[in-house]
Phi, psi and omega in degrees: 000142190277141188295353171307273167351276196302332182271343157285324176293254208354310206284277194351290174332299190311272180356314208272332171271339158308034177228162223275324168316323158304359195240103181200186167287341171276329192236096194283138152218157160299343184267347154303305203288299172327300185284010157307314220241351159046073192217092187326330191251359159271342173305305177298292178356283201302320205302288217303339165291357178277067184223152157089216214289107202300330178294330166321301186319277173328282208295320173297340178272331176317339183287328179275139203273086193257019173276006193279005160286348182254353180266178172306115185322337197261351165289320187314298166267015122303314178279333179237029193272335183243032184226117150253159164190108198042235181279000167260119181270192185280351182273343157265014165259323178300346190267322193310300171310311155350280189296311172347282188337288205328307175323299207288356185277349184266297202222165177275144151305291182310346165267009190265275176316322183289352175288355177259322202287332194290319225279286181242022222354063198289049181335318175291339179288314179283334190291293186337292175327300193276269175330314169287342188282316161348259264250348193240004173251021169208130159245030165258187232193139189183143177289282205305331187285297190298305133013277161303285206291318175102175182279157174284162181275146170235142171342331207243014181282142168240017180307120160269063162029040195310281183337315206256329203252331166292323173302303161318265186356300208302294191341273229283296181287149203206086165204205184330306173295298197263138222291294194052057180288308222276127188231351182222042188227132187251118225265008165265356149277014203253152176256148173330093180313031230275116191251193183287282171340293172321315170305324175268334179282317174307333141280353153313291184284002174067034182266296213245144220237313192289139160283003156239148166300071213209190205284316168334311189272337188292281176340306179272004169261321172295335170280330180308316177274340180297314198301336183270341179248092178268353181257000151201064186295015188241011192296336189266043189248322175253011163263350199259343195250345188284312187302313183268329169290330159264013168061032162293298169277000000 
């Protein structure tokens, strides 16, 4: 496809999927949940739970009690003593809401990510930020726990941090769809939010070349797109996930 073509579907696409209907009980996203409470840290919540089957996904963060970031622990873990997921059981969701508490009684998240992010403005730097702080103001530990939250990132990570970067998308970006909570992080720095859909129409459309699904492949689809946005590429990120999810492409 010639990039002129490919690049008129794409801006169409967007237009056609910027509108808040697209988001619904027929067409479920996690970011249904998100845009209720227009709250950064229901937000991460609503991202790092974005795995497996999206109506599962949805009706589970719909289930949660998300004033318990503001409560007492031992309420915390009572109130969430009968909640799972996949791979998270209830003593991993409860400390997860735990460490949450703790954060939001210190700091905003965005001031947590700009300590990393500022520097070179380095979104993995700041994801860096964000993750070591999660992990050094609760010490407990679990595979279903660690899981959710990820590894910290390092030069040699090949995760593509998808949940986080979609997370990133809401923060940062600010139109029908995406929150645009986040005011001081500049969205031509933001990387691909790259799930299984995305990965296959970016090869469909001749965006992306590598045949693996890794941090490589986020990078080499976010420059694919800067040529046509270099000031928001990633803005073509949920129409792109639309495309594969409705088998368009």
């Amino acid at each position: 496809m010639k990039r002129e073509v490919l690049y008129a579907m794409l801006e169409a696409e967007v237009v056609k999927r910027n509108i808040q209907s697209e988001i619904s009980e027929h067409k479920p996203d996690p970011l249904l949940i998100a845009s209720k409470y227009q709250d950064e840290y229901i937000a991460l919540i609503c991202a790092l739970f974005s795995y497996g089957d999206v109506r599962a996904i949805v009706n589970f963060l719909g289930s949660l009690d998300y004033s318990l970031l503001d409560k007492n622990e031992s309420i915390v873990r009572k109130k969430l003593e009968n909640h799972y997921y996949r791979f998270q059981n209830s003593k991993d969701i409860g400390e997860f809401f735990i460490t949450l508490g703790r954060m939001k009684n210190q700091a905003s998240l965005e001031s947590i990510f700009l300590q990393g992010y500022t520097q070179k403005s380095s979104v993995m730097e700041g994801l860096g930020s964000v993750i070591s702080s999660l992990y050094d103001i609760n010490s407990y530990r679990s595979r279903g726990y660690q899981f959710l939250i990820g590894k910290i990132p390092t030069n040699k990570s090949a995760s593509p941090y998808k949940r986080f970067h979609m997370f990133l998308r809401w923060m940062v970006r600010n139109d029908n769809l995406d929150l645009g909570l986040w005011k001081s992080v500049d969205k031509k720095d933001l990387l691909m939010p790259l799930d299984t859909h995305t990965f296959k129409v970016g090869h469909k459309l001749g965006l992306i070349e590598r045949k693996v699904y890794d941090f490589k492949a986020v990078l080499e689809l976010t420059e694919a797109l800067k040529k046509f946005d270099k000031n928001d590429p990633i803005k073509y990120d949920f129409a792109l996930y639309r495309l594969g999810q409705e088998g368009i492409l």
